[in-house]
Each structure stands twice: as structure tokens, then as C-alpha cells.
Backbone as a ProteinNet text record, in pm:
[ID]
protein_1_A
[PRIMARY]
XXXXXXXXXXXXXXXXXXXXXXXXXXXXXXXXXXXXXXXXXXXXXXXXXXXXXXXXXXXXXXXXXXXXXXXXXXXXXXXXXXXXX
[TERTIARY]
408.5	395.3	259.5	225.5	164.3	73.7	-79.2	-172.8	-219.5	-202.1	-209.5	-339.9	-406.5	-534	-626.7	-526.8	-571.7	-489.3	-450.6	-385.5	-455.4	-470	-576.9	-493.5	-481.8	-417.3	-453.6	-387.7	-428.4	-406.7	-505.2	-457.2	-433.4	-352.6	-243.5	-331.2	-449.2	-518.2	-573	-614.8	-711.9	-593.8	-501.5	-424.7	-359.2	-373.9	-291.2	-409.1	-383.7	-468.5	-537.1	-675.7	-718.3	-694	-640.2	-612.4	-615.4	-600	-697	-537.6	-499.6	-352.1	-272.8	-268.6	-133.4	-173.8	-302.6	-335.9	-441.1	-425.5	-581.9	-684.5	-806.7	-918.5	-963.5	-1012.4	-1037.1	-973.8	-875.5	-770.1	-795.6	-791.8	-832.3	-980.2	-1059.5	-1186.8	-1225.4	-1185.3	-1184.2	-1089.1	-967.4	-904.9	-983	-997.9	-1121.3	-1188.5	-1310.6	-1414.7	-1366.7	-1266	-1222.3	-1178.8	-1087.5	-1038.3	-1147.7	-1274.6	-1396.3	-1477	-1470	-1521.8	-1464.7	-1363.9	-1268.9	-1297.6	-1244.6	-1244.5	-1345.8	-1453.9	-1607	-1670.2	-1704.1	-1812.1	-1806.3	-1673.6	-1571.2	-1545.1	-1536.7	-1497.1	-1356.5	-1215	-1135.1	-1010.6	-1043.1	-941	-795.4	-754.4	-582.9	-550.3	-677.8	-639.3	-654.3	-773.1	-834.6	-737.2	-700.2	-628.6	-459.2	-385.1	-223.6	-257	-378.4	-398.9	-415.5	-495.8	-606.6	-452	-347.3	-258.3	-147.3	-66	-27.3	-65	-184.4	-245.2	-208	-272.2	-250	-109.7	-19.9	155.2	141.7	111	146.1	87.9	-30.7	-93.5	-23.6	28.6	97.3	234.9	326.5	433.3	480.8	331.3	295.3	236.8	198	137	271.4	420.5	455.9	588.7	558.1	633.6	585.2	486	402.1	267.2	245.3	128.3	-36.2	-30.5	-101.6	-35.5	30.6	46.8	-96.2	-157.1	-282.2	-408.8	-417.8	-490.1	-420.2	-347	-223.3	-273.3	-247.3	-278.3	-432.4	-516.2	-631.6	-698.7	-643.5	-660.2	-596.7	-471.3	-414.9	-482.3	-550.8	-627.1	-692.7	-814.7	-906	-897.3	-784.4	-762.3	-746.7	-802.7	-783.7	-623.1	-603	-446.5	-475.7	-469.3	-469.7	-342	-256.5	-107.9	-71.5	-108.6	-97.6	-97.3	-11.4	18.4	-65.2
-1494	-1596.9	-1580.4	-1536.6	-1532.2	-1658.4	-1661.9	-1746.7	-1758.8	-1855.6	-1877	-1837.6	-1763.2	-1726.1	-1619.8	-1568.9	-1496.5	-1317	-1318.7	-1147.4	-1107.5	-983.5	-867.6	-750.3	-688.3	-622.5	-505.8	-412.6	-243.7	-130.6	-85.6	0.4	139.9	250.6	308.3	431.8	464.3	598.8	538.4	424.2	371.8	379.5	380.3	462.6	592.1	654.2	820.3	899.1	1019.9	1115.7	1198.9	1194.2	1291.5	1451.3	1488.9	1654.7	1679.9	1836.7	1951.1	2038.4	2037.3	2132.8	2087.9	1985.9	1945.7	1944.4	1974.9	2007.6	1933.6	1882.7	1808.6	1895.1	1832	1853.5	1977.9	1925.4	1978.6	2122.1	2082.1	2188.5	2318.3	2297	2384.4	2415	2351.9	2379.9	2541.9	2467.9	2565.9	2685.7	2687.1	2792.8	2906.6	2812.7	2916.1	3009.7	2931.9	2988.9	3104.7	3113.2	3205.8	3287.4	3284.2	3399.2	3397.6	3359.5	3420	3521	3494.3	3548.5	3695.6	3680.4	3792.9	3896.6	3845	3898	3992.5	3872.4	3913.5	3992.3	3888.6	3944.5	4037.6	4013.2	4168	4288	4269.8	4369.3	4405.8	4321.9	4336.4	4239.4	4265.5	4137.7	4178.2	4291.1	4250.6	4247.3	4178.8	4099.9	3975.1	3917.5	3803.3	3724.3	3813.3	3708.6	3725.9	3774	3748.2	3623	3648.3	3537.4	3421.9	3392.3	3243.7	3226.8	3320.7	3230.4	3178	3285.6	3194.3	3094.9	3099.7	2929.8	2847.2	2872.9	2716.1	2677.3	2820.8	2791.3	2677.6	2766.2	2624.9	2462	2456.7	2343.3	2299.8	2335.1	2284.5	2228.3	2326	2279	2165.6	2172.5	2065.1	1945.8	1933.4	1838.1	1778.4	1838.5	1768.4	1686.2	1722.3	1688.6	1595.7	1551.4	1442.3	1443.7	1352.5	1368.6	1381.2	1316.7	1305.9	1414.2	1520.3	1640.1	1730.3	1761.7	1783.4	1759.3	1617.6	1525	1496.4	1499.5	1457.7	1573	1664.9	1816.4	1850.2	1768	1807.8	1714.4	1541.9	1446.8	1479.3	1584.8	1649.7	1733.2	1829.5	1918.9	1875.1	1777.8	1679	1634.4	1604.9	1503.6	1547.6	1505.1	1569.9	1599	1685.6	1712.7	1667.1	1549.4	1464.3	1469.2	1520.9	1499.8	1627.8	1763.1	1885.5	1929.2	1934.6	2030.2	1944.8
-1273.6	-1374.6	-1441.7	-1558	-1629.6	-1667.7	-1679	-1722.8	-1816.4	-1930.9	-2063.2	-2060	-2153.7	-2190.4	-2119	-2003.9	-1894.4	-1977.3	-2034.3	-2083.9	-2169	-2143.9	-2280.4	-2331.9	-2444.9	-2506.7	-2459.5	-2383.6	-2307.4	-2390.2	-2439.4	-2496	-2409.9	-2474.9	-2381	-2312.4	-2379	-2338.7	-2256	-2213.6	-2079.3	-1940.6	-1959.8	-1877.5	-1840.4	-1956.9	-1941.6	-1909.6	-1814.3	-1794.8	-1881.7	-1894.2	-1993.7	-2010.3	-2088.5	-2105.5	-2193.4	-2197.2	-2268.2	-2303.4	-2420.9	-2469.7	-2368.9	-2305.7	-2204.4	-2090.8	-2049.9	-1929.8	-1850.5	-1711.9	-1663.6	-1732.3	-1796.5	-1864.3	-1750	-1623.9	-1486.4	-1476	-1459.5	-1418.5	-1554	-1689.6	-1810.1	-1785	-1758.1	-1755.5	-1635.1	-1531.4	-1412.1	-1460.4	-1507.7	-1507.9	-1648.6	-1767.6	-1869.7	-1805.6	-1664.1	-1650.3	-1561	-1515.1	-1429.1	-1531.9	-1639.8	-1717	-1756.4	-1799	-1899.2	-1779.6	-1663.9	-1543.9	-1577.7	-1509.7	-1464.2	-1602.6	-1758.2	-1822.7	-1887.8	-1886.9	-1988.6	-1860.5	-1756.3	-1656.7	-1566.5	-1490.9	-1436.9	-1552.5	-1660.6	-1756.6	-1738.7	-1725.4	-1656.9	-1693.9	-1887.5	-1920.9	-1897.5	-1824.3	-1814	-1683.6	-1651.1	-1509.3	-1506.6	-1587.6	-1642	-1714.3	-1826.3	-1947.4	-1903	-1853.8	-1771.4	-1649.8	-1585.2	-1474.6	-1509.9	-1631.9	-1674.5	-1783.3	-1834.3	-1892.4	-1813.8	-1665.9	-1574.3	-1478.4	-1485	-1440.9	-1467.9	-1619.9	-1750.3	-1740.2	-1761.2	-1798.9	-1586.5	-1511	-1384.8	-1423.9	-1449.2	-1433.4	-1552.9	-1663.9	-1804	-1704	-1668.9	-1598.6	-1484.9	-1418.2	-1280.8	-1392.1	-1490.3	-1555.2	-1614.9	-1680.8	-1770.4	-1657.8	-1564.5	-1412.2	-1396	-1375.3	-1319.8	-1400	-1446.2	-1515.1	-1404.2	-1270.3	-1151.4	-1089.5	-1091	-989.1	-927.8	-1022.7	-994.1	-860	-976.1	-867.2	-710.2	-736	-598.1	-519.7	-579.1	-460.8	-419.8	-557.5	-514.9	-381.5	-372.5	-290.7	-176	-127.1	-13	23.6	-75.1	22.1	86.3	50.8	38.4	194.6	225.2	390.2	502	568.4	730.5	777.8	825.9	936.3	1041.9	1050.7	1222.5	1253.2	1192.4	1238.6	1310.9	1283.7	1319.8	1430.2	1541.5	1609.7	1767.1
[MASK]
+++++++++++++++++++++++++++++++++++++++++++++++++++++++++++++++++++++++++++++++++++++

């Protein structure tokens, strides 16, 4: 039940995940510096630039799945296995 004078108008980006061409900002950021790595600093772009674009195509694909897929996996790595064995 709702409180007269108590509601504020949300606007919709203070909820959606920030990204970069479809992608966690994070997730594009890290994967660049690795194809600019591999590519520029290894000298070794057709290992660099096929890798840093099947990244993006995953994190693009895991992103339009769930917009939190990401984060989800990054907060799992994140936690202890007290359950294990």
C-alpha cells in the first residue's frame, strides 16, 4: 500500500547496468587491454585481435542473457567453497 507523498519518479538508467557496445563497461575494459597487450606489446595481433574479439562476442552473449551474468560469476569466484568435499 502505497504512501501519499512518499513516491519519486526513477528514472530507468539508475537501474540498468552500465555498458560499453553491449557489454559490462568492466568486462570491455579488461578485455581491450588484453587485445592491446597481446597485440601491440606481444607483437602478436593474430593472436590478440581473434582472442579480444571472442571475448567481447562471450561477454556480449552472457550480457544479452542476463544483463548481471558477469557480475554473478565475478561474486562466485569471489566466495569461499565451504561446501567442497
Amino acid at each position: 500500500m502505497p504512501v501519499p507523498g512518499f513516491e519519486i519518479p526513477l528514472h530507468g538508467a539508475l537501474a540498468e547496468p552500465i555498458t560499453i557496445a553491449g557489454a559490462p563497461r568492466t568486462a570491455v575494459i579488461l578485455i581491450g587491454t588484453l587485445t592491446a597487450v597481446l597485440s601491440l606489446g606481444l607483437q602478436a595481433p593474430l593472436i590478440g585481435a581473434p582472442l579480444g574479439a571472442a571475448l567481447y562476442g562471450a561477454a556480449l552473449w552472457a550480457t544479452k542473457r542476463d544483463p548481471y551474468a558477469l557480475q554473478v560469476l565475478a561474486r562466485h569466484l569471489r566466495q569461499p567453497a565451504y561446501l567442497n568435499g
